[in-house]
Structures are given as structure tokens and as C-alpha cells.
C-alpha positions as CSV (number, residue, x, y, z in Angstrom):
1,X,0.0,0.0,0.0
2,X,1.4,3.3,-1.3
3,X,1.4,5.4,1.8
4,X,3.1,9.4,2.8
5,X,2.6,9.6,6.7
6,X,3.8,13.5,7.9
7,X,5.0,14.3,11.3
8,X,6.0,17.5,13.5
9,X,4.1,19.8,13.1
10,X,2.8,21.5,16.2
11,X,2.2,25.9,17.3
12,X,5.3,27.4,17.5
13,X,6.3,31.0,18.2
14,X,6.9,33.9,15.8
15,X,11.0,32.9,15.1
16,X,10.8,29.4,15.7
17,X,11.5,25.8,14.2
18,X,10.3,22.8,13.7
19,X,11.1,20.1,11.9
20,X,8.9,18.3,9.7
21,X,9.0,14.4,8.6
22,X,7.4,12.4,5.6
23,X,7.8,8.8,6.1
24,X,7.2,6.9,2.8
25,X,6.0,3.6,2.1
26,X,5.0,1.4,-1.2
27,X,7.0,3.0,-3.0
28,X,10.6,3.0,-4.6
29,X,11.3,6.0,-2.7
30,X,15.0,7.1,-4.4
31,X,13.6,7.6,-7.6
32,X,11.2,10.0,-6.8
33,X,11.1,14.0,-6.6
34,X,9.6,14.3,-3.1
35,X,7.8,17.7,-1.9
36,X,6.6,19.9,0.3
37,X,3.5,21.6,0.0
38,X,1.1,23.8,2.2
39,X,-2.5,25.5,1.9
40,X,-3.3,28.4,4.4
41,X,-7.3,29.0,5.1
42,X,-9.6,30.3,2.1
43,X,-5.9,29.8,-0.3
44,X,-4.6,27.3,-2.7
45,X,-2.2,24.5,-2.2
46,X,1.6,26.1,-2.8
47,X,5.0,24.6,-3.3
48,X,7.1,25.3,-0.5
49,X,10.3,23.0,-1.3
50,X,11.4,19.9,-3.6
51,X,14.0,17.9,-3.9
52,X,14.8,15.6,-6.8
53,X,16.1,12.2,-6.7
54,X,19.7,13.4,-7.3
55,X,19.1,15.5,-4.7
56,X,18.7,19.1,-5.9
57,X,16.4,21.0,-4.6
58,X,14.0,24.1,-5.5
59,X,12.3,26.6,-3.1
60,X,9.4,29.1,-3.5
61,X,11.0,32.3,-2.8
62,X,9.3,33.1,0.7
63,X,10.9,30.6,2.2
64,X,14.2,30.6,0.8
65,X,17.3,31.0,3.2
66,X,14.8,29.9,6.2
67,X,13.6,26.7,4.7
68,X,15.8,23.5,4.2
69,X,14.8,20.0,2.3
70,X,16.7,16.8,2.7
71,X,16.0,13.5,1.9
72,X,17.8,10.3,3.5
73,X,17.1,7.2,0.9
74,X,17.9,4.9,3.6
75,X,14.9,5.7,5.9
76,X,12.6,6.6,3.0
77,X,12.2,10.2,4.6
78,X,12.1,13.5,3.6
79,X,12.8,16.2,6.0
80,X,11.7,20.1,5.9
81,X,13.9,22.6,8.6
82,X,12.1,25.5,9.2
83,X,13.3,28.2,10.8
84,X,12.6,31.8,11.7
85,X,8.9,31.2,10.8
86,X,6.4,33.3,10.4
87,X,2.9,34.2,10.9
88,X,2.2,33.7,7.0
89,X,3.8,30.1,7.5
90,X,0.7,28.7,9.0
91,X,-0.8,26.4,6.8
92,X,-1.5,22.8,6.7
93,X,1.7,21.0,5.2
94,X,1.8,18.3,2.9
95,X,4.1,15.5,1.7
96,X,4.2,14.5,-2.1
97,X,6.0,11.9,-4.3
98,X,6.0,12.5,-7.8
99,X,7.9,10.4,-10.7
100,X,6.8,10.7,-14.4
101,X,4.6,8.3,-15.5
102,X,3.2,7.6,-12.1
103,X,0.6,8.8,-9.9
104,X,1.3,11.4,-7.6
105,X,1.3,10.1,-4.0
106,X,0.0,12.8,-1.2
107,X,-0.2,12.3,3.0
108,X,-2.7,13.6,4.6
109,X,-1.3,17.1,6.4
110,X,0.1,18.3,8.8
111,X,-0.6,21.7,10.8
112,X,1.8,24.0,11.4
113,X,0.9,27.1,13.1
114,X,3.1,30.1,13.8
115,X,2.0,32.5,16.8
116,X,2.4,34.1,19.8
């Protein structure tokens, strides 16, 4: 069963980190771009980070120099650092797996909220 299970997310203050997880199953993990994705209240879904299966990665620019993605092939995980978040970084975060000619694989969120 083809599954994307995200952890860590949680309410964190203004300036803060947390460190998000996407454990993967089903699937033949390294040869797939994996994402990150989030969708804010009454907005659409946005990219937030990638990372191919070579391992370079792409970032939408209101997170770049705060936001890091890493992958570890071993554990079938990708990771999202985030630091010095924001109040605009709350959003519901979500995992993705995407490889040409398949099916895009999505987990099922998690929250990430950003206040004091």
C-alpha cells in the first residue's frame, strides 16, 4: 500500500523551528522527486520546497534562506527545517512523491501554526 505519513508539526512561536518528517512507504522512494506543499485557510495549495532524486532542490522564494529539504534514501524520509517562521507560515503542510509516468502520492497534512 502506497502510503506518505507527515509528522511535526505543532504551534510554534513567531521565530521558531520545527522540523517536519514524511515517512514513505509502497513505494521505490529514491527515484522519486519528493515535496513539500502547504495550503493556508480560504488559499490554494503552494509549493514550498522539492528535492529531486539526485538531490537538488527548488524553493518558493518566501521561504528561501529559512527553509531547508533533505532527503535520506535509507529511511525513506524527507525532512523540511524550518526556521525563523512566520505568521504567513501557517498552513497545513503536505508531503508529495511524484515520478513521471506515475501517480502522484499525497499524505494527509500536517498543521503548522506560527503565533504568539
Amino acid at each position: 500500500q502506497v502510503m506518505l505519513v507527515e509528522s511535526g508539526g505543532g504551534l510554534v512561536q513567531p521565530g521558531g523551528s520545527l522540523r517536519l518528517s514524511c515517512a514513505a512507504s509502497g513505494i521505490i522512494f529514491r527515484l522519486y522527486t519528493m515535496g513539500w506543499y502547504r495550503q493556508a485557510p480560504g488559499k490554494q495549495r503552494e509549493l514550498v520546497a522539492i528535492i529531486t532524486r539526485s538531490g537538488t532542490t527548488n524553493y518558493a522564494d518566501s521561504v528561501k534562506g529559512r527553509f531547508t529539504i533533505s532527503r535520506d534514501n535509507a529511511k525513506n524520509t524527507v525532512y523540511l527545517q524550518m526556521n525563523s517562521l512566520k505568521p504567513e507560515d501557517t498552513a497545513v503542510y503536505y508531503c508529495n512523491a511524484d515520478r513521471v509516468g506515475q501517480k502522484p502520492v499525497w499524505g494527509q497534512g500536517t498543521q503548522v501554526t506560527v503565533s504568539s
